[in-house]
TORPA-456978 format. One record per residue (C-alpha): residue in one letter; x, y, z. Coordinates in Angstrom, 2 decimals, decimal comma, padded with zeros to 5 digits, m for minus. Layout:
> rest / c1 / c2 / c3
> A / X / Y / Z
...
This chain:
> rest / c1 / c2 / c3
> X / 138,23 / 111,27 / 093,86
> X / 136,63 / 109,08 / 091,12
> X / 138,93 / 107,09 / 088,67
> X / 137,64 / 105,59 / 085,64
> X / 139,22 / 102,87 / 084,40
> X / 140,67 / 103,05 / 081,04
> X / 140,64 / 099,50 / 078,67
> X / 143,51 / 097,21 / 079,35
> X / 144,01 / 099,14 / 082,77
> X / 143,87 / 097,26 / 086,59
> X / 140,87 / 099,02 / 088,01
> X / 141,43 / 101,42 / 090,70
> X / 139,87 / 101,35 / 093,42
> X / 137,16 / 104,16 / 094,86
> X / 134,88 / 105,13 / 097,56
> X / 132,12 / 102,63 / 097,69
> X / 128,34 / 104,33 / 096,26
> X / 125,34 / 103,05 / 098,27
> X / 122,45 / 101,59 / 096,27
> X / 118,97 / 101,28 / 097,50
> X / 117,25 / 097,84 / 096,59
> X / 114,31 / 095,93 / 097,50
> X / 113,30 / 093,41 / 100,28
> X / 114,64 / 090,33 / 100,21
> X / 114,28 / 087,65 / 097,76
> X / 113,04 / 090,38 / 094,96
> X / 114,51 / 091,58 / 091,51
> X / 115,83 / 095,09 / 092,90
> X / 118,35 / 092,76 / 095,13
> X / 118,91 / 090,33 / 092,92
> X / 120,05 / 092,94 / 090,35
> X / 121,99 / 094,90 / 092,72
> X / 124,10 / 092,28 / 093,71
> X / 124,66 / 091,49 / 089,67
> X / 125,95 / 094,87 / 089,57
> X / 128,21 / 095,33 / 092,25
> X / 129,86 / 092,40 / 090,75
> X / 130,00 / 093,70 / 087,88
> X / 130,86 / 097,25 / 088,41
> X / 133,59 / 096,56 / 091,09
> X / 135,17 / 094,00 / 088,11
> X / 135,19 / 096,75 / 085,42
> X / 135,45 / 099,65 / 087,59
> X / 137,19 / 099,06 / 090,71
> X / 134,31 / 100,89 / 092,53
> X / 132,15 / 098,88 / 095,57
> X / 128,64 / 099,06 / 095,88
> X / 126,89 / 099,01 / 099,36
> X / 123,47 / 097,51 / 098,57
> X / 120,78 / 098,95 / 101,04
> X / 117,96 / 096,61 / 101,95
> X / 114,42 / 098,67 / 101,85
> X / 111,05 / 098,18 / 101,03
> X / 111,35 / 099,52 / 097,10
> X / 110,64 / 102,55 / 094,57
> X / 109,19 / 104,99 / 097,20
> X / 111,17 / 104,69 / 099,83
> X / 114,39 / 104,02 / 097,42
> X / 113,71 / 107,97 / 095,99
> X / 113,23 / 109,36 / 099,81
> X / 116,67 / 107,92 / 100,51
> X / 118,08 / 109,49 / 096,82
> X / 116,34 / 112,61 / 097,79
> X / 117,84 / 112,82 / 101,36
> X / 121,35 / 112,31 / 100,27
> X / 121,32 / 108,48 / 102,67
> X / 122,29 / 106,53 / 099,04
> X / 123,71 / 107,60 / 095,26
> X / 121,43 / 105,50 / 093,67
> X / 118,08 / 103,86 / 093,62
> X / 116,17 / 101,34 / 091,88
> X / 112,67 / 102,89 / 091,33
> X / 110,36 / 101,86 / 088,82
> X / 109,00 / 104,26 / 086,35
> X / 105,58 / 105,37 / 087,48
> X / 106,58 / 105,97 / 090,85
> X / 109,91 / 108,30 / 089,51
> X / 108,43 / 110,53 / 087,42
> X / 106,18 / 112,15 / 090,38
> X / 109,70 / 112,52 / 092,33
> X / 112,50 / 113,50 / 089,46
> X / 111,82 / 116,92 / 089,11
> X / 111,00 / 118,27 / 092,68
> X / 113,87 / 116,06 / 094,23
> X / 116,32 / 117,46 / 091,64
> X / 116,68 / 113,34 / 090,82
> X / 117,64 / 111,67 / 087,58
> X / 118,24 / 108,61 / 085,75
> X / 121,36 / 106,25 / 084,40
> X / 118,91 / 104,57 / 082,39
> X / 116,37 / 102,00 / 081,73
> X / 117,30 / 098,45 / 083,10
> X / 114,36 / 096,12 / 082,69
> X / 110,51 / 095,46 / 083,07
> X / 108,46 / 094,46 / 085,96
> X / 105,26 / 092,90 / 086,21
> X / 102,72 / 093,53 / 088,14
> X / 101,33 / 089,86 / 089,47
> X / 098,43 / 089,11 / 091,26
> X / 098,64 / 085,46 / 093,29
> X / 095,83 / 083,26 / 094,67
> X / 095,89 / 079,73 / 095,98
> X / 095,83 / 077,43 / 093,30
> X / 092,08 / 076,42 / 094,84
> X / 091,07 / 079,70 / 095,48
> X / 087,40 / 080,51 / 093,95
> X / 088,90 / 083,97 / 092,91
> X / 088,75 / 083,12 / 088,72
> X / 089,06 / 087,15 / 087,47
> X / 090,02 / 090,63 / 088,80
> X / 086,33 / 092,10 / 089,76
> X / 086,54 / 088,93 / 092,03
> X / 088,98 / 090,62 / 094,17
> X / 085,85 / 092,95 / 095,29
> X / 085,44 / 092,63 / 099,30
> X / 088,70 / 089,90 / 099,31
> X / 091,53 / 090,39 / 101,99
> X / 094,28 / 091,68 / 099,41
> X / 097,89 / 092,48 / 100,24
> X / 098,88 / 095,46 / 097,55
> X / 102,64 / 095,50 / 098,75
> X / 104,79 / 096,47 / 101,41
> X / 104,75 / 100,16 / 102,59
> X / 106,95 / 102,53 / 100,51
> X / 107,13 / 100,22 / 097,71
> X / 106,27 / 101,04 / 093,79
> X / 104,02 / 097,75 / 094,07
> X / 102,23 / 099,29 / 096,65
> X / 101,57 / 102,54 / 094,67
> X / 100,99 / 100,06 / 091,35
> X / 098,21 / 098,56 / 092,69
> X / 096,30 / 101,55 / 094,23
> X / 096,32 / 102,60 / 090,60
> X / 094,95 / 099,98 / 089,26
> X / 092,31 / 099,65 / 091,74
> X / 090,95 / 103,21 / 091,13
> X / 091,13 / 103,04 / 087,85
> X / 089,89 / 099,29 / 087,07
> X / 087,13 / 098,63 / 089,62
> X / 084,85 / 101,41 / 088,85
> X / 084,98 / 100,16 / 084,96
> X / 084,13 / 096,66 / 086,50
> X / 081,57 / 097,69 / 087,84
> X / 082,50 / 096,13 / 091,06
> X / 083,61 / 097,50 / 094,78
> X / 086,98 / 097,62 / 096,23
> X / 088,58 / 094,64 / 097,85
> X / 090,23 / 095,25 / 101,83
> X / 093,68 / 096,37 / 100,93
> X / 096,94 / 095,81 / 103,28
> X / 100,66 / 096,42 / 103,14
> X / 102,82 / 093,60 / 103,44
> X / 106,45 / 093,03 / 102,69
> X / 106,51 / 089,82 / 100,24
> X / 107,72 / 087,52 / 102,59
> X / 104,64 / 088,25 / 105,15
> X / 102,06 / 088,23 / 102,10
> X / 103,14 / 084,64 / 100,44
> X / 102,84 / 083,63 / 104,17
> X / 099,35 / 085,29 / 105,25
> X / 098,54 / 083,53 / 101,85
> X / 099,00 / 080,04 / 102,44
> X / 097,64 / 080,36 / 105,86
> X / 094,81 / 081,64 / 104,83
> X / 095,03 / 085,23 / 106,55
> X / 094,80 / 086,79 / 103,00
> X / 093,22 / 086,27 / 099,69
> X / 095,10 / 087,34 / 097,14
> X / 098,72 / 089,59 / 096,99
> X / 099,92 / 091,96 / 094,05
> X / 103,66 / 091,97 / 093,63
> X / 105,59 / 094,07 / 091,16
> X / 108,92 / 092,73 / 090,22
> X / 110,68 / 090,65 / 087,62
> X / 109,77 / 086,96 / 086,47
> X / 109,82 / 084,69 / 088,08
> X / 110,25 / 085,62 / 091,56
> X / 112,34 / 083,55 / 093,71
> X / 110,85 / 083,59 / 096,77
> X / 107,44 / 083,57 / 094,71
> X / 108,77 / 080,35 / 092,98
> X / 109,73 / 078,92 / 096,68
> X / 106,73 / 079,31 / 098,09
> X / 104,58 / 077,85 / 094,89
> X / 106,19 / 074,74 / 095,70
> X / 105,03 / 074,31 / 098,91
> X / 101,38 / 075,88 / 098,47
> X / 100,32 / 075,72 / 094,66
> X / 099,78 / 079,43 / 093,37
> X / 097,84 / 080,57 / 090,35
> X / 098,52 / 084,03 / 088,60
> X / 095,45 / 086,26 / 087,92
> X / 094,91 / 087,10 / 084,60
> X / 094,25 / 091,01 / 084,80
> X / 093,84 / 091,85 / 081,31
> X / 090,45 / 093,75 / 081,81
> X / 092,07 / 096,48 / 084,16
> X / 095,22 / 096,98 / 081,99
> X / 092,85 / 098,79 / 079,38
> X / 091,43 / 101,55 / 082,37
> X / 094,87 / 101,63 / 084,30
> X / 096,37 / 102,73 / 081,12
> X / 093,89 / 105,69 / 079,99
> X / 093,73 / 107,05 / 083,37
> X / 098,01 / 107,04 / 083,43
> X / 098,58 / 107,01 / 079,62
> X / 102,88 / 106,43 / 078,58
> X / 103,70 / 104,71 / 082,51
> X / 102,22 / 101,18 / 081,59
> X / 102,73 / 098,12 / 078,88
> X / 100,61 / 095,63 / 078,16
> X / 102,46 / 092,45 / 079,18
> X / 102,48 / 088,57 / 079,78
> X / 103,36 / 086,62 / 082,21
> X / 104,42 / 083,51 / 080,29
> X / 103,31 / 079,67 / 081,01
> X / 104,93 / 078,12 / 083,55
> X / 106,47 / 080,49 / 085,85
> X / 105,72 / 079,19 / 089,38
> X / 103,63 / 076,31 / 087,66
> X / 101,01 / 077,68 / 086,03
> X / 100,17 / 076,20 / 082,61
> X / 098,48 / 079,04 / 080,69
> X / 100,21 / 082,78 / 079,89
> X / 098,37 / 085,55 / 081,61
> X / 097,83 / 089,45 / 081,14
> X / 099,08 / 091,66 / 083,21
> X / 101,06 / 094,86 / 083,65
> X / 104,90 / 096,07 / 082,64
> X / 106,23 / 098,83 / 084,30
> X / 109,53 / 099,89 / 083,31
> X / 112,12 / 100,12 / 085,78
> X / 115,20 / 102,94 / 086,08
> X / 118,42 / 103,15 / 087,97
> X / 117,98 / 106,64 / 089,30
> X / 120,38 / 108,79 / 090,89
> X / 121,20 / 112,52 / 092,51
> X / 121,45 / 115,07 / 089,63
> X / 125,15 / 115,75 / 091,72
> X / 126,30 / 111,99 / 091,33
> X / 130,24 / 112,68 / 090,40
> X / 130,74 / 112,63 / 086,71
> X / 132,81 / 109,84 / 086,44
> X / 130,81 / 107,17 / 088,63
> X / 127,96 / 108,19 / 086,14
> X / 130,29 / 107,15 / 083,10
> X / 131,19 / 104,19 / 084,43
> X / 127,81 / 102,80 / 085,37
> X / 126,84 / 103,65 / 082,13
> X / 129,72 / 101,13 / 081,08
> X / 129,29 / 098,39 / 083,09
> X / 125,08 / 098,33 / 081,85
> X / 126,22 / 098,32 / 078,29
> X / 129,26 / 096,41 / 078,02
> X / 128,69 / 094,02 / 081,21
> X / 125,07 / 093,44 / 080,29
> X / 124,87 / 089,56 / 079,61
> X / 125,89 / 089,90 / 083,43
> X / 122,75 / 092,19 / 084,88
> X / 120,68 / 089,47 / 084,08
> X / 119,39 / 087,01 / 087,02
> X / 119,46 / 083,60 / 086,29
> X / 116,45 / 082,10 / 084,78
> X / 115,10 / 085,38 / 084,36
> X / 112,21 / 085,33 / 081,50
> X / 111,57 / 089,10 / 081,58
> X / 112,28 / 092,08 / 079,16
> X / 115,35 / 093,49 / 079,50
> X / 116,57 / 097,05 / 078,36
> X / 120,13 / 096,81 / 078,63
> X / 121,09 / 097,88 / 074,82
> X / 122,12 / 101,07 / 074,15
> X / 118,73 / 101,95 / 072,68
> X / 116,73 / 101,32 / 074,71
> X / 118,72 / 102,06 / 078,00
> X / 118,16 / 105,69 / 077,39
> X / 114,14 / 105,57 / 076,98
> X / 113,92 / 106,87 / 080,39
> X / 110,00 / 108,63 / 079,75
> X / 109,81 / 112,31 / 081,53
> X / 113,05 / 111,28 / 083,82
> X / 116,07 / 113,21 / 082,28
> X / 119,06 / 110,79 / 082,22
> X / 122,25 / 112,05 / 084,28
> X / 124,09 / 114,40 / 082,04
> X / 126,87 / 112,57 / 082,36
> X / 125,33 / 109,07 / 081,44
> X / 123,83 / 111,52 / 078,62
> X / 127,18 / 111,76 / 077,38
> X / 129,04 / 108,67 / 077,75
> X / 126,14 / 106,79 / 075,86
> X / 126,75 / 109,27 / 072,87
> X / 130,10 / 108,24 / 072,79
> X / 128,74 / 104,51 / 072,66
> X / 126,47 / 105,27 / 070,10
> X / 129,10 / 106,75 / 067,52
């Protein structure tokens, strides 16, 4: 039985909901752990964080009934919503897509990546699917052939990197990175400006993609760079109780200052309007609701 707690009321406390992440050292995690914190202070309710490899395999779990809710980003929900009977609490914050060489690599722009050893994310992540857009869309209007793509968890790619086993990695997740950051400080890392395949990766996908910086000096660069923003939701089963969708609706508005990782220079969509911008996802009825209420 859920229990909501009302204002001024000791929090009650309820079954725990499972919540799909990310690996280790990403944003999903990092954000997860934010809001178990903050949803077992206002709430009384416990969140089991579930360590996977991101979006894909987040919306398999949703889908199979293993976890309540799932951090997915945007593209990579709206082909699973409808047929998985799948919907959203709302909009949380933006990732960006970032491509990482060596700081001496001789890789200067994106149709450089053509024939390269490039890591597009681990298997079953929204990174992974990211950056297979981007590649059919963007090298063809470059003019240029595709570079050999592999799967690796983050971890594995910043390693293969500095070793020299890989090229180049894509990553998809908020900025800066702390296990990004880590490893820049050991091995120098330079972010690849891919301005010229935002243009194609957006007319080939048109409302899934921003146009978005990465700012100066995350992980030590000294120059902003293009890239990609993907929005990302906090999705859930279209049978998630009633109340637990209330109250997670609370704790993003209310506890919001607290969602945030520290040092985080992202965007973040935890406001009222734009929490509910959740594209061709529907947002859970109830989360419909109880941000109506808000909004009077």
């Amino acid at each position: 039985m859920w229990a909501l707690a009302l204002a001024g009321c000791a929090p009650e406390r309820t079954r725990a909901l499972a919540l799909a992440c990310g690996e280790p050292g990403g944003a999903y995690l990092q954000f997860g752990e934010l809001l178990a914190d903050a949803l077992a202070a206002r709430a009384g309710t416990s969140l089991d964080l579930r360590v996977t490899h991101g979006s894909a395999e987040n919306l398999e779990m949703l889908a199979n009934g293993d976890v309540d809710l799932g951090l997915s980003l945007a593209d990579t929900a709206n082909e699973s919503a409808e047929p998985h009977d799948l919907a959203a609490i709302g909009r949380v914050y933006q990732n960006y897509l970032q491509c990482l060489v060596l700081a001496t690599s001789d890789i200067a722009s994106f149709a450089d990546l053509a024939g390269r050893r490039v890591s597009i994310g681990a298997p079953g992540s929204g990174s992974s699917r990211t950056t297979r857009r981007l590649l059919e869309a963007a090298l063809p209007a470059a003019g240029v052939g595709a570079p050999q793509a592999t799967e690796l968890e983050l971890a594995a790619a910043l390693r293969a990197l500095s070793e020299g086993g890989i090229d180049a990695l894509f990553w998809s997740g908020g900025i800066p990175t702390p296990e990004i950051t880590a490893a820049a400080s050991a091995h120098p890392l330079r972010v690849l400006d891919l301005g010229e395949a935002v243009a194609p990766l957006r007319a080939a996908h048109p409302r899934e993609y921003l146009d978005a910086r990465i700012p100066a000096g995350v992980y030590g660069t000294t120059r902003s760079t293009a890239t990609v923003g993907i929005s990302n939701l906090l999705m859930c089963r279209a049978d998630l109780a009633r109340d637990a969708a209330r109250a997670l609706v609370d704790v993003l508005v209310v506890d919001a200052t607290r969602l945030v990782p520290s040092g985080s220079v992202g965007l973040q969509y935890l406001a009222l309007d734009t929490l509910i911008d959740t594209g061709d996802v529907p947002l859970h009825p109830a989360a419909m609701e109880r941000y109506r209420e808000r909004y009077r």
